[in-house]
Every structure is written in C-alpha cells, then in structure tokens.
TORGURO-280533 format. One record per residue: x, y, z of N, C-alpha, C, CB in turn; chain. Coordinates in nm, 2 decimals. Glycine has a CB too. Example, Ala and Ser with C-alpha at 12.3 -4.5 7.8 and 13.67 -1.06 7.14 Angstrom:
# residues 2
- n_x/n_y/n_z/ca_x/ca_y/ca_z/c_x/c_y/c_z/cb_x/cb_y/cb_z/unit
- 1.32/-0.57/0.78/1.23/-0.45/0.78/1.32/-0.33/0.78/1.13/-0.45/0.90/A;
- 1.28/-0.22/0.71/1.37/-0.11/0.71/1.29/0.00/0.79/1.41/-0.06/0.57/A;
//
This chain:
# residues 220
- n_x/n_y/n_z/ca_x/ca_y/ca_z/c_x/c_y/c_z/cb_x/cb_y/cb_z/unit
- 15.87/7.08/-5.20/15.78/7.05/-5.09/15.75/6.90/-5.08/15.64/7.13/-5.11/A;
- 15.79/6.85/-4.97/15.75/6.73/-4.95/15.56/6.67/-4.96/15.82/6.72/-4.82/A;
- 15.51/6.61/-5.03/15.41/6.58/-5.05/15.35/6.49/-4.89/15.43/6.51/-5.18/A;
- 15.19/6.53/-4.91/15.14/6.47/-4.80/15.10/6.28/-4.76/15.02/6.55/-4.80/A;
- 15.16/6.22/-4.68/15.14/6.11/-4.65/14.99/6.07/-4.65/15.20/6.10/-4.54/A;
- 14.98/5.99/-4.73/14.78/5.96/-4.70/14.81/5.83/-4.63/14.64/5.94/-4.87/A;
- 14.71/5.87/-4.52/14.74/5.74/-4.40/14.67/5.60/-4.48/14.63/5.78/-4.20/A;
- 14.68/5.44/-4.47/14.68/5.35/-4.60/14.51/5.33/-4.47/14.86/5.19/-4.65/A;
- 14.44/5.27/-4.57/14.28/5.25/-4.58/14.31/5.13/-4.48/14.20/5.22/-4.76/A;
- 14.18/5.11/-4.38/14.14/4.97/-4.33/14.21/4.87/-4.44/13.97/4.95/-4.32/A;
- 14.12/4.84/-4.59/14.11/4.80/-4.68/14.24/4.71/-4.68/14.08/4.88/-4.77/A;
- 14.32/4.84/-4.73/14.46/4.81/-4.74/14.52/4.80/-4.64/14.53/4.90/-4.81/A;
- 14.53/4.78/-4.51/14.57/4.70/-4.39/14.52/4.58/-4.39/14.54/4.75/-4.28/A;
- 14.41/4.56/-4.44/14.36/4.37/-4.44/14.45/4.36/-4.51/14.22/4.28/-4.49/A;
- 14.44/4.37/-4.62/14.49/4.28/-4.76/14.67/4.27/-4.73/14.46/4.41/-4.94/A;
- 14.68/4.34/-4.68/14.88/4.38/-4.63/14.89/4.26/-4.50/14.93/4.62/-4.54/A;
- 14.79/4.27/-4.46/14.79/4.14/-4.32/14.79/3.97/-4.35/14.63/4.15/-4.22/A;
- 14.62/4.01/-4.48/14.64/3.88/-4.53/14.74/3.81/-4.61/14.56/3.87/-4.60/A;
- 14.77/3.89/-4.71/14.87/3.90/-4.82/15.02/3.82/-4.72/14.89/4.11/-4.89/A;
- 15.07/3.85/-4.60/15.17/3.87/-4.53/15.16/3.68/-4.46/15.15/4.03/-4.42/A;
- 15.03/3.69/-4.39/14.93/3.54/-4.42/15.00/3.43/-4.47/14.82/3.55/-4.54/A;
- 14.93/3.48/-4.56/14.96/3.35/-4.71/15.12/3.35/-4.73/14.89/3.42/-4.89/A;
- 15.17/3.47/-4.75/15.35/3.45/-4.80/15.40/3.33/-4.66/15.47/3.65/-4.78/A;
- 15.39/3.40/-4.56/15.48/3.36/-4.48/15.44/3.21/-4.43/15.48/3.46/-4.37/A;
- 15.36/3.16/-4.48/15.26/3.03/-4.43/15.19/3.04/-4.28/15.36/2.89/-4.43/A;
- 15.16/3.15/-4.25/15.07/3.13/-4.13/14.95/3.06/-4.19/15.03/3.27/-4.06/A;
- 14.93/3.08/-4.27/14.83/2.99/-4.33/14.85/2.90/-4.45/14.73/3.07/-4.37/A;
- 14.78/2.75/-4.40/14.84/2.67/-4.51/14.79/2.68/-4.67/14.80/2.53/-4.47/A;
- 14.85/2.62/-4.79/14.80/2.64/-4.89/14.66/2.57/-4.88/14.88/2.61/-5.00/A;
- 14.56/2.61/-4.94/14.44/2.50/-4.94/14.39/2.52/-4.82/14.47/2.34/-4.97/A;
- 14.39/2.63/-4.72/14.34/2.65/-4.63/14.20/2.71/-4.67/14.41/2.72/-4.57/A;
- 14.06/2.70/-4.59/13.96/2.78/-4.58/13.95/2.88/-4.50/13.88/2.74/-4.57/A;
- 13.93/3.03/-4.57/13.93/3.12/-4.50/13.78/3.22/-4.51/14.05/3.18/-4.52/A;
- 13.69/3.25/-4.38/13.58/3.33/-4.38/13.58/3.44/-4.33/13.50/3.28/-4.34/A;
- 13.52/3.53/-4.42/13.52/3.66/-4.37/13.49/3.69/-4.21/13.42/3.73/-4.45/A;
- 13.40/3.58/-4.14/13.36/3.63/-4.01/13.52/3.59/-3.94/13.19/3.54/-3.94/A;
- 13.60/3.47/-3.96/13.71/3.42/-3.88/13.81/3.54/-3.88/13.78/3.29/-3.92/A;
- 13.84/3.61/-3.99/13.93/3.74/-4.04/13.83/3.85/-3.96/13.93/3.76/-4.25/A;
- 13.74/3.86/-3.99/13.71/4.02/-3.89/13.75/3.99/-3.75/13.53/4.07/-3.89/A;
- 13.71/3.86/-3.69/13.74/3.88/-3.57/13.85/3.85/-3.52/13.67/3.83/-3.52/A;
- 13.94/3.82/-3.62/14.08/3.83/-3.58/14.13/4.00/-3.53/14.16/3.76/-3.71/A;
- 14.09/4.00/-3.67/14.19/4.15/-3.70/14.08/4.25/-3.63/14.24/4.21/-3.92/A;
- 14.00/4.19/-3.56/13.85/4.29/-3.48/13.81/4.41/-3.61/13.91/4.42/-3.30/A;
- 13.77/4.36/-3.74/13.73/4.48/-3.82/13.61/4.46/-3.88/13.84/4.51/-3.93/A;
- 13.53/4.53/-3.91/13.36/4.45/-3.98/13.40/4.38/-4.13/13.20/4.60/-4.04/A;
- 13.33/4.30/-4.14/13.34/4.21/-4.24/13.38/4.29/-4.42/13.18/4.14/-4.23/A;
- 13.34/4.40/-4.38/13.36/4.49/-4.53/13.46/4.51/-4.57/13.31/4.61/-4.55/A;
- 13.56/4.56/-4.51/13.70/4.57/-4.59/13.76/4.43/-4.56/13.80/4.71/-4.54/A;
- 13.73/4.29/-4.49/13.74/4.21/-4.55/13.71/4.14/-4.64/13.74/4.20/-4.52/A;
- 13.58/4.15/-4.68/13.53/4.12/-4.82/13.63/4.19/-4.92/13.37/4.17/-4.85/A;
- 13.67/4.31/-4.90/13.73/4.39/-5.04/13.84/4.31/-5.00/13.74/4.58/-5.05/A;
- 13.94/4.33/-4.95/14.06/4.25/-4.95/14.09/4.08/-4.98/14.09/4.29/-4.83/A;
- 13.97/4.07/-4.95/13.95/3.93/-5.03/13.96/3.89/-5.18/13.84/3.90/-5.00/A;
- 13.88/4.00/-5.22/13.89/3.99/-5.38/14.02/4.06/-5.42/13.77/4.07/-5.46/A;
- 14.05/4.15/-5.34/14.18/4.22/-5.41/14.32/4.09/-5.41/14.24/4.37/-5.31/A;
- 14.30/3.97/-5.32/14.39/3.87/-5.33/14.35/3.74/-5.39/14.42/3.84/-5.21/A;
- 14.25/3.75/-5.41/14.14/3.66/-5.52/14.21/3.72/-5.70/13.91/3.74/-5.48/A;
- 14.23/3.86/-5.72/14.28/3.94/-5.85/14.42/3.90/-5.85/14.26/4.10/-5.85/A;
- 14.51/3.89/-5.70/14.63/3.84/-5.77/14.66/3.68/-5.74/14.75/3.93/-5.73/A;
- 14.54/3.64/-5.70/14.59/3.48/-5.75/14.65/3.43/-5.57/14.77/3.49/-5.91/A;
- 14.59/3.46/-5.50/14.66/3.45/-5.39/14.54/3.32/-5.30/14.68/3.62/-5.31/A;
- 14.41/3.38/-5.34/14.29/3.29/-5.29/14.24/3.26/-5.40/14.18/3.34/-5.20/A;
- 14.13/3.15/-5.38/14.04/3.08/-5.47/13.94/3.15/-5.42/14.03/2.93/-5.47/A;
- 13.83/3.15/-5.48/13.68/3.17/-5.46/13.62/3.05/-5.51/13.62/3.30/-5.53/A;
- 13.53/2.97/-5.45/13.51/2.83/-5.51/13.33/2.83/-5.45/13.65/2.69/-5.43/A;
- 13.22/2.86/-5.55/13.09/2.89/-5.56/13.03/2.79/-5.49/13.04/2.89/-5.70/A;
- 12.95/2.84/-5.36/12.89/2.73/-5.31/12.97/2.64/-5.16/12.88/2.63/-5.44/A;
- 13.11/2.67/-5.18/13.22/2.64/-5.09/13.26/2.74/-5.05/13.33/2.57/-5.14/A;
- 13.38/2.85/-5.06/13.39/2.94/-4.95/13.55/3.00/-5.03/13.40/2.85/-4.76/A;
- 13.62/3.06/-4.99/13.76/3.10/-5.04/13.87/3.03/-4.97/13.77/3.25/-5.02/A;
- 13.94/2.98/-4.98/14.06/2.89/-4.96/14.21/2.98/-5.00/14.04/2.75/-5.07/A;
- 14.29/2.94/-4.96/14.44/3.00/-5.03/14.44/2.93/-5.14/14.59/2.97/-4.94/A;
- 14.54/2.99/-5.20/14.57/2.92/-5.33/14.62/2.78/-5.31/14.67/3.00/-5.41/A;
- 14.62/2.67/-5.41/14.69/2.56/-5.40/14.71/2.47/-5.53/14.62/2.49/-5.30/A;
- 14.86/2.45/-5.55/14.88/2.42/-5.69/14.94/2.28/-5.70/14.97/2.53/-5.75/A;
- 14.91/2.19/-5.75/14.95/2.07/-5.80/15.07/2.06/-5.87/14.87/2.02/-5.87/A;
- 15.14/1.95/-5.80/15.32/1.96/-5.86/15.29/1.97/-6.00/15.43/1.81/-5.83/A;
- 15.22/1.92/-6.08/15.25/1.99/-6.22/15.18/2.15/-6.26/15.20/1.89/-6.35/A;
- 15.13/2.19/-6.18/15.11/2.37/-6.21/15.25/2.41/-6.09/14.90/2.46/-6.15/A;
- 15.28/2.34/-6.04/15.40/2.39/-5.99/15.53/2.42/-6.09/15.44/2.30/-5.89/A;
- 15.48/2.30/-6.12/15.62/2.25/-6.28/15.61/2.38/-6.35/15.57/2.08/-6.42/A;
- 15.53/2.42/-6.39/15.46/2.50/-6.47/15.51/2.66/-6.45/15.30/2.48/-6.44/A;
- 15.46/2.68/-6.28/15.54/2.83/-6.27/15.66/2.79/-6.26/15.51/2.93/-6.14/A;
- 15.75/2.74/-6.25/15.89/2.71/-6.23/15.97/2.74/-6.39/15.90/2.53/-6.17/A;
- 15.90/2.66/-6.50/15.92/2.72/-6.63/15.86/2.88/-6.64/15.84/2.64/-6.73/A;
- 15.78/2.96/-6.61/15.78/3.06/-6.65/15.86/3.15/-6.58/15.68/3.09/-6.66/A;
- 15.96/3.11/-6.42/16.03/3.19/-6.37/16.16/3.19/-6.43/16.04/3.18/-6.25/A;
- 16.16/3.05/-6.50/16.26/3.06/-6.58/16.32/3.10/-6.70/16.28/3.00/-6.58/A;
- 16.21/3.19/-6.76/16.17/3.25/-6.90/16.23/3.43/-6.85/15.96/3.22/-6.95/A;
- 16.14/3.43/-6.72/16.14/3.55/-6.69/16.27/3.60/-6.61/16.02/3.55/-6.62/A;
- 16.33/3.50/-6.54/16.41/3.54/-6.47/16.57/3.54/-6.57/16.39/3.45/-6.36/A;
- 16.59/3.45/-6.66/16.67/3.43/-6.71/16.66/3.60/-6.82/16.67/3.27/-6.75/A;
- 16.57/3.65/-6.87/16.55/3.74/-7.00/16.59/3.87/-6.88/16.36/3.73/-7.10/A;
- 16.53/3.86/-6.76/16.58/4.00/-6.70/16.68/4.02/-6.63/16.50/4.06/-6.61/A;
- 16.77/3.88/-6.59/16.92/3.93/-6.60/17.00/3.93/-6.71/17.00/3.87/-6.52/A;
- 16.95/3.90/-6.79/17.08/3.90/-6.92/17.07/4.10/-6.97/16.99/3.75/-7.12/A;
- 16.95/4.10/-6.91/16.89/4.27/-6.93/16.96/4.36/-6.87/16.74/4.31/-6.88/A;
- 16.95/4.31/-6.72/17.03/4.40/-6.60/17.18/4.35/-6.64/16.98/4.37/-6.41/A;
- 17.22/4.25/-6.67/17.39/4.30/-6.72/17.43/4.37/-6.81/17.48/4.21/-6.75/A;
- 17.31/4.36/-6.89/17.33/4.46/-7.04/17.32/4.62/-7.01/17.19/4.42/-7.17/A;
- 17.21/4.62/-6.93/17.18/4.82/-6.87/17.26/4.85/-6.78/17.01/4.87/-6.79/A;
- 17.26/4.77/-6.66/17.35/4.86/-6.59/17.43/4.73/-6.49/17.25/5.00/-6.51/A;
- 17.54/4.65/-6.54/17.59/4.57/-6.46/17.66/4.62/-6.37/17.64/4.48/-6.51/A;
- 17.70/4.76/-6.27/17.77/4.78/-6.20/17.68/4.77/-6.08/17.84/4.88/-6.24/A;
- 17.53/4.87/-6.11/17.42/4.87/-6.02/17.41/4.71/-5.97/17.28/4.93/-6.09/A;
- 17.36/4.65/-6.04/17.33/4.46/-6.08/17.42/4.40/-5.96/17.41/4.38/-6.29/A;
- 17.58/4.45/-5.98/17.65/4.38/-5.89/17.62/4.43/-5.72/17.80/4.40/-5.94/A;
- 17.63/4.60/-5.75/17.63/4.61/-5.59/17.49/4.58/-5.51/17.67/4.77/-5.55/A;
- 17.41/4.53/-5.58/17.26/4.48/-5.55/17.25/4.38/-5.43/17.20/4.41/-5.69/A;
- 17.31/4.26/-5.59/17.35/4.15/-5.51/17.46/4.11/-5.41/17.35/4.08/-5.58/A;
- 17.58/4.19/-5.43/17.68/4.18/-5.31/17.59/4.25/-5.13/17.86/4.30/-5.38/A;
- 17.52/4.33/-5.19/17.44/4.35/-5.02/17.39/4.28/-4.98/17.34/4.43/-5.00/A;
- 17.28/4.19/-5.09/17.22/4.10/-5.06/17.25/4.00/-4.98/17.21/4.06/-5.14/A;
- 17.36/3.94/-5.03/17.43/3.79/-5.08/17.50/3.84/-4.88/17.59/3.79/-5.29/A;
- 17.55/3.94/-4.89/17.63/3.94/-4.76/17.49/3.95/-4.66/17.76/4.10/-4.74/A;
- 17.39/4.01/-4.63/17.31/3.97/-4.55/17.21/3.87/-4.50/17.28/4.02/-4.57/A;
- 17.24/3.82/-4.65/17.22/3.65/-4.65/17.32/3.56/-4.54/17.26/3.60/-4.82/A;
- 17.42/3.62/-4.57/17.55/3.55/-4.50/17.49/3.58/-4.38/17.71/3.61/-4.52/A;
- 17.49/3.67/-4.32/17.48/3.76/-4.17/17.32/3.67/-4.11/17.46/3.98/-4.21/A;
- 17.28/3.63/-4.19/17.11/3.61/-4.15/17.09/3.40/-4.14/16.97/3.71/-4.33/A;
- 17.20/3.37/-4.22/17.21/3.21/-4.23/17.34/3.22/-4.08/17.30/3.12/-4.43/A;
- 17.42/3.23/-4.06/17.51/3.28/-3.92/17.39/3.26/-3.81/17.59/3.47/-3.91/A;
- 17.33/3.34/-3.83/17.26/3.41/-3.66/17.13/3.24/-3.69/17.13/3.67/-3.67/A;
- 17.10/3.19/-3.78/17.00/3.08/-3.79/16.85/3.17/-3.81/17.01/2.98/-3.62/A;
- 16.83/3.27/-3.86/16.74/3.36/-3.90/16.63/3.30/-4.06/16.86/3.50/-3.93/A;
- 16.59/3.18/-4.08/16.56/3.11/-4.15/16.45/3.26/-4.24/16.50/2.96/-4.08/A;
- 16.36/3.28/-4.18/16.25/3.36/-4.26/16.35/3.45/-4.29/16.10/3.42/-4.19/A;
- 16.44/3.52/-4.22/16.49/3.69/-4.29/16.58/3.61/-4.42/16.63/3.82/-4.14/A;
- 16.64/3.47/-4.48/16.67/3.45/-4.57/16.62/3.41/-4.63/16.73/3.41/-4.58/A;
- 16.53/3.39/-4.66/16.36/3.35/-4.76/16.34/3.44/-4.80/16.22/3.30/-4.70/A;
- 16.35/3.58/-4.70/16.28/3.69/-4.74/16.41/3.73/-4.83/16.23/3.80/-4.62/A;
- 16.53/3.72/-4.78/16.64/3.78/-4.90/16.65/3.71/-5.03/16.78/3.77/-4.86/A;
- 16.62/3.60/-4.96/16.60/3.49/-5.13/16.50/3.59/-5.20/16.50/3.28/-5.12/A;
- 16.42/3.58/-5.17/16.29/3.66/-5.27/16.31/3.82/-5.32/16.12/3.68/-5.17/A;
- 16.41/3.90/-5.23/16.47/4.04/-5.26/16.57/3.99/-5.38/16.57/4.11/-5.12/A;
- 16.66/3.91/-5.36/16.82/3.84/-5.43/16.73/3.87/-5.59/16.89/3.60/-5.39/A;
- 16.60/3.80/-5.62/16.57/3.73/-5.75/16.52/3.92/-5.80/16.40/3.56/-5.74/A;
- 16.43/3.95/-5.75/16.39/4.10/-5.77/16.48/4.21/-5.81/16.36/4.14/-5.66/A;
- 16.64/4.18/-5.82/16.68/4.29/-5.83/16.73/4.25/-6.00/16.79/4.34/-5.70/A;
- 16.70/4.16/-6.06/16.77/4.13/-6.18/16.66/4.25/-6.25/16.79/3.94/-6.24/A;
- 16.51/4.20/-6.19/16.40/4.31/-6.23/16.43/4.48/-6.24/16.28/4.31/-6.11/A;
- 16.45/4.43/-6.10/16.47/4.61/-6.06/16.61/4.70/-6.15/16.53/4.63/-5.83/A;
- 16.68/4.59/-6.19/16.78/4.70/-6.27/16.79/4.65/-6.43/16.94/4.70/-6.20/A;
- 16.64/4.54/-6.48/16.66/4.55/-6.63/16.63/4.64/-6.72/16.61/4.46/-6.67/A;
- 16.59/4.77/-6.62/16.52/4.90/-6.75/16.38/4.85/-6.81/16.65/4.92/-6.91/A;
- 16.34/4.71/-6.74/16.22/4.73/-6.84/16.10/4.67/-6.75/16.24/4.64/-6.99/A;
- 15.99/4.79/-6.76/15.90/4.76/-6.61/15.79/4.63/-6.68/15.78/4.94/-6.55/A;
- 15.81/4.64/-6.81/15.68/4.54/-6.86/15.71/4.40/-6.82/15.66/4.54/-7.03/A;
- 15.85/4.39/-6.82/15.91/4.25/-6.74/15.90/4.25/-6.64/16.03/4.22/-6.73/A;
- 15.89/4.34/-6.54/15.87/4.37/-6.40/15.72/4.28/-6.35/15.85/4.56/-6.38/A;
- 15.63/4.39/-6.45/15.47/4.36/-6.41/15.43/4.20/-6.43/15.36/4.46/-6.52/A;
- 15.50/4.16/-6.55/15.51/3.98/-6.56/15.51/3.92/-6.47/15.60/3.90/-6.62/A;
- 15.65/3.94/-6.40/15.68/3.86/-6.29/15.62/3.89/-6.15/15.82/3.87/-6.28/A;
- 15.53/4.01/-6.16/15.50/4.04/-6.05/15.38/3.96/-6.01/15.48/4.16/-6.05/A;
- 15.30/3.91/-6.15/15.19/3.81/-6.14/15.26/3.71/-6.09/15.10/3.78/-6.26/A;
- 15.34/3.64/-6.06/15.37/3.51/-6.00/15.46/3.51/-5.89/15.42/3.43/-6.10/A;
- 15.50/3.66/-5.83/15.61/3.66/-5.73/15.56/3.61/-5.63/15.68/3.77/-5.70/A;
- 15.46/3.62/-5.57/15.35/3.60/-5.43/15.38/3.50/-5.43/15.19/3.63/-5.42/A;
- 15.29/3.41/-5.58/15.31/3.24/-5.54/15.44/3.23/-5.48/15.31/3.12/-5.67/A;
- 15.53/3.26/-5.58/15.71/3.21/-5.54/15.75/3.23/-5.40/15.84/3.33/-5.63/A;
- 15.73/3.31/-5.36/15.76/3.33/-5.20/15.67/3.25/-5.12/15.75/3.47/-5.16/A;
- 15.55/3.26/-5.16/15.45/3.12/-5.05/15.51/2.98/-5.10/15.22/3.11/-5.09/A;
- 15.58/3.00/-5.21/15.63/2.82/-5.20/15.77/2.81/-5.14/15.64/2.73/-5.37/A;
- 15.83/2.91/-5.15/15.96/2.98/-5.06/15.95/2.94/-4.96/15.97/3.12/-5.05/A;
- 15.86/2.98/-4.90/15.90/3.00/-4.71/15.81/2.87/-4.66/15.83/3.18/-4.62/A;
- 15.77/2.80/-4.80/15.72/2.64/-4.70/15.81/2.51/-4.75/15.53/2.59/-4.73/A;
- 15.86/2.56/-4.87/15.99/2.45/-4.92/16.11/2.45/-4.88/16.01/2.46/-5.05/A;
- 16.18/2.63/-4.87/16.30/2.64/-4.83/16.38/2.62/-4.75/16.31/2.69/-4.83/A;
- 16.35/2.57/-4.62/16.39/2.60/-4.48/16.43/2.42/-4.47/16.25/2.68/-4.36/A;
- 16.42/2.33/-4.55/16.51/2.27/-4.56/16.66/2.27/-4.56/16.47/2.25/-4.62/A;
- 16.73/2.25/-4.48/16.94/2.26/-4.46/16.93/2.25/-4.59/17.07/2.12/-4.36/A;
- 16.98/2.13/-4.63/16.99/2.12/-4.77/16.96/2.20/-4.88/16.93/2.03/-4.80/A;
- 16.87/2.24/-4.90/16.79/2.33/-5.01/16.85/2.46/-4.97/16.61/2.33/-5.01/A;
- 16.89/2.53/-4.83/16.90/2.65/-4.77/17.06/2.64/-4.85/16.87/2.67/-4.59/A;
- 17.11/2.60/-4.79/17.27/2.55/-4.88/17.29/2.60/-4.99/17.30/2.41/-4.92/A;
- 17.18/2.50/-5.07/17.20/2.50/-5.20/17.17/2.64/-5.25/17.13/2.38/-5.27/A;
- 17.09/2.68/-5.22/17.04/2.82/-5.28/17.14/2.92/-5.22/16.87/2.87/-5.23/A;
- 17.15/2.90/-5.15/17.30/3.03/-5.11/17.41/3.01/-5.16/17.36/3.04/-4.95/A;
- 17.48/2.89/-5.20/17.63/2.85/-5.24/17.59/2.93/-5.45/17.66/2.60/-5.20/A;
- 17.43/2.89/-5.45/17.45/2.97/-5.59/17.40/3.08/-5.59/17.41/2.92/-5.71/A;
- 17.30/3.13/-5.48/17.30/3.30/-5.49/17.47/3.36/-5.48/17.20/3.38/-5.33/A;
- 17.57/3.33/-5.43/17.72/3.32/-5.41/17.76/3.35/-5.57/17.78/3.17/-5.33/A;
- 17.75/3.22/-5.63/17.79/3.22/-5.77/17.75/3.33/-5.84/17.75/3.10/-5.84/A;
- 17.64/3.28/-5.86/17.54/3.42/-5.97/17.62/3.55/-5.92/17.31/3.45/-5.92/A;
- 17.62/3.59/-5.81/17.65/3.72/-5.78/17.80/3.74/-5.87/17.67/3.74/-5.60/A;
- 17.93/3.62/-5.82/18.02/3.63/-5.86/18.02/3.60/-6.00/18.09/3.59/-5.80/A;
- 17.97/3.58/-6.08/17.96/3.57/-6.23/17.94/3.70/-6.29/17.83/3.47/-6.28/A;
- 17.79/3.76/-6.21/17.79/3.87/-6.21/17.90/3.99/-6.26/17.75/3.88/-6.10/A;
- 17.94/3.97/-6.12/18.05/4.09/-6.16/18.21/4.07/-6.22/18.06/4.17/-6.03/A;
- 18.19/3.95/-6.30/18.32/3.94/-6.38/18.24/3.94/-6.52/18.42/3.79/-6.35/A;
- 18.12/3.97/-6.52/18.04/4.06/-6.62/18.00/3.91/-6.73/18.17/4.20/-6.72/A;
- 18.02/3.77/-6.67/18.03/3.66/-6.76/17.84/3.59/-6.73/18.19/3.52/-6.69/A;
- 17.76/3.67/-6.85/17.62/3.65/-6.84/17.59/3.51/-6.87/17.54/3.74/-6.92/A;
- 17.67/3.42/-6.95/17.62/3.25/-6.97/17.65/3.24/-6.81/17.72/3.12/-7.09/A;
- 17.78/3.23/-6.76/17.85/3.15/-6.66/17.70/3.18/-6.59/18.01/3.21/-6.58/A;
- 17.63/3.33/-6.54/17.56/3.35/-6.45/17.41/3.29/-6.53/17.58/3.51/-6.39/A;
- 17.39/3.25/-6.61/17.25/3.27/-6.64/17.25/3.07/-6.61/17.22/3.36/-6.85/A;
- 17.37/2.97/-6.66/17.35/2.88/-6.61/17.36/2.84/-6.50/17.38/2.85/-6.65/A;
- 17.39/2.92/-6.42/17.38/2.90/-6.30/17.21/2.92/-6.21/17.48/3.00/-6.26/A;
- 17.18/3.02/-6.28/17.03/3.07/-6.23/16.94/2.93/-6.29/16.98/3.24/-6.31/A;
- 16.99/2.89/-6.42/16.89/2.81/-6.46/16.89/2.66/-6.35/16.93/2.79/-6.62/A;
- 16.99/2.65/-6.37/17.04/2.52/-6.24/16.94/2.54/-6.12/17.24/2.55/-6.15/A;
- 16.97/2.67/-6.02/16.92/2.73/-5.92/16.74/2.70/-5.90/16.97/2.90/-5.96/A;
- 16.71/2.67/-6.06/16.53/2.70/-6.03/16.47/2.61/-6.18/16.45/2.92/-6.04/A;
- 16.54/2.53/-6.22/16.46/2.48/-6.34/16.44/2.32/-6.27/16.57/2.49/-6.51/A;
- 16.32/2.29/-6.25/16.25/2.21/-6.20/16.32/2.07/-6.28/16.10/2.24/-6.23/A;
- 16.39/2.03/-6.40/16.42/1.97/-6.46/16.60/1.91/-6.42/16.38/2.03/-6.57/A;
- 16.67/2.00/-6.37/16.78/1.99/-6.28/16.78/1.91/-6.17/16.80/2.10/-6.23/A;
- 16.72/1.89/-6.05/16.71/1.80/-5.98/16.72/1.97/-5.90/16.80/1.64/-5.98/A;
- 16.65/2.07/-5.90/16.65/2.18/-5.83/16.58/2.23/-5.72/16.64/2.24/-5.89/A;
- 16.62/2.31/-5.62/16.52/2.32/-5.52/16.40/2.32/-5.52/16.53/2.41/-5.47/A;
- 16.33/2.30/-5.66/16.13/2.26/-5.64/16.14/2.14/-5.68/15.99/2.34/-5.76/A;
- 16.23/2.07/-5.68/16.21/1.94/-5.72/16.12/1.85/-5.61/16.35/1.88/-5.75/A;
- 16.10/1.88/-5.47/16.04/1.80/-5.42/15.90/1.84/-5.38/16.11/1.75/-5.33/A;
- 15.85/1.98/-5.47/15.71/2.00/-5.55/15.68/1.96/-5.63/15.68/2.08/-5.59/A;
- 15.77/1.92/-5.73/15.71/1.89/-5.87/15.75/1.72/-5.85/15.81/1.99/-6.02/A;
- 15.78/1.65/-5.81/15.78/1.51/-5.84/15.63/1.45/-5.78/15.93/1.43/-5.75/A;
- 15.63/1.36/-5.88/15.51/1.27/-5.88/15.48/1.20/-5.76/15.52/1.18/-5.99/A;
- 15.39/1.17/-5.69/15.39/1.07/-5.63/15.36/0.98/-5.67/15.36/1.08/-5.56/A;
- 15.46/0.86/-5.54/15.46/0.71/-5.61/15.34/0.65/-5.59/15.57/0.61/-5.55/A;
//
C-alpha cells in the first residue's frame, strides 16, 4: 500500500523559501532579515516565521545577534579558509569510500552529472550548474555507505552552496570547476582513487590557488 502524503506545514514552506533565499543569494550574506518584512512577503503571520527562523538559525544559515535582529550568515575569509579545510577532510574520506563500496554506482552518478553539466554550461544556464556543482560533490556521500559522513557534511553543505552561487559564476572559475568535475569523473572510472582524490584536492583546497581563493585572500 502506498503510504499517505502529509501535505508539508506552513512552517516548513517558510523555512524551504527562506533556506532557497539564502542558497541562491536572493539575499546577501550579512543581510538583515525581520520577521514582519518575511510575513509580508510570503503574506503569512509572523509565527511560522519566527519558527523557521530558528530552524535556519540551528543550521547555521542566520545569525541571531541580541539587541540587533537576525542577519544571514557571514563568514570572514579566514572562517572561509576554515570550511574549505573541512570540505576537504570530508570530501576527500567519502570518495576514497564510494570507490571502495561501490565504484560502478560512483561512476554512473557522476557521468549524468558531468553530461548535464555539459548541456546546462551550452545553453548559458549559470544557476542550473551551481546547482549541479553542489549535486556532482553529494554523490561521493550518497554512495560512501556511510550516513555518519553524510550528516558531517550536511552541517556545512548550505554554507558551500551560498558561497557557490555567489563566487561561481565567474567564466574563469565556471571552467575551472568543470574541466575537473570532467577529470574526477574520469579518474573515477578507471578506478585510479589518488589520480581522482588529487584532483578533488586541487578542485577546493584553498591553498592551491583554487576556486575560494578569492574568499580566502587577505585584503591588501
């Protein structure tokens, strides 16, 4: 028997609106946001915006700042530096995982990917490859067999994509990240996990001269 659909709560329609917000940069980082500007957007009473507020307050998405008001999140090139090392802890331990459990799945993941990427950089479709960029990194998750790695990375994926879709859309950087989503894939499936793991590291280690590099540098 197919189970019954439970229609999703006000609640959970803010938070999926906000949440959507923040990724996509309709709203800037370090923005201020009040419950009365959000109800009357989305025309809803202030209450399940208050809840949805905290529920994006729990994953790190807003500030709450006592006396001031709730803002988006906003991180300084060195806490940038910072998540950039832990994607790289995380990202590098869950594909060496997914080639180890199941590198056939692993490959046909990313060859979908990687070709709709193609199809979506063609047409000049900038957000639908941001959004694949952020699918591409997910699937090393989705097929390492291990959800506790999952739930890690899940605390920091949000940031990654709100710095995604306001850093990426640079030619340059768009390039670069596709010529080695390309690689990784093909490393992938000649089953060669250094070839692909240095590649990934290249791809996102702040220390490379890599696509967050012009987050993480100092100003002069």
């Amino acid at each position: 028997m197919k189970p019954l659909e439970r229609p999703k709560s006000l609640t959970e329609l803010v938070t999926e609106t906000l949440r959507e917000w923040i990724v996509s940069g309709k709203l800037d980082l370090g923005e201020h946001l009040s419950e009365v500007r959000v109800s009357r957007e989305l025309q809803v009473s202030r209450t399940p915006v208050r809840e949805a507020m905290n529920r994006l307050e729990m994953e790190g998405l807003l500030n709450v700042e006592p006396q001031r008001g709730t803002f988006v999140f906003c991180l300084a090139p060195e806490e940038v530096a910072k998540l950039c090392d832990a994607r790289v802890c995380l990202e590098t331990t869950a594909l060496r995982e997914a080639v180890r459990n199941d590198p056939g799945r692993l490959f046909v993941r990313l060859t979908q990917c990687t070709s709709r990427m193609t199809a979506a950089r063609n047409d000049h479709r900038d957000s639908d490859y941001l959004a694949l960029d952020t699918e591409f990194h997910q699937h090393f998750f989705d097929c390492s067999g291990n959800r506790f790695l999952d739930d890690a990375y899940q605390a920091i994926a949000q940031k990654m994509a709100s710095i995604r879709n306001r850093l990426g859309r640079h030619p340059d950087h768009m390039a670069k990240s596709y010529r080695e989503h390309l690689e990784i894939t093909e490393a992938v499936g000649r089953q060669d996990i250094e070839a692909a793991l240095r590649i990934l590291r290249l791809h996102i280690d702040r220390k490379e001269g890599s696509y967050w590099k012009v987050a993480t540098d100092e100003p002069a």
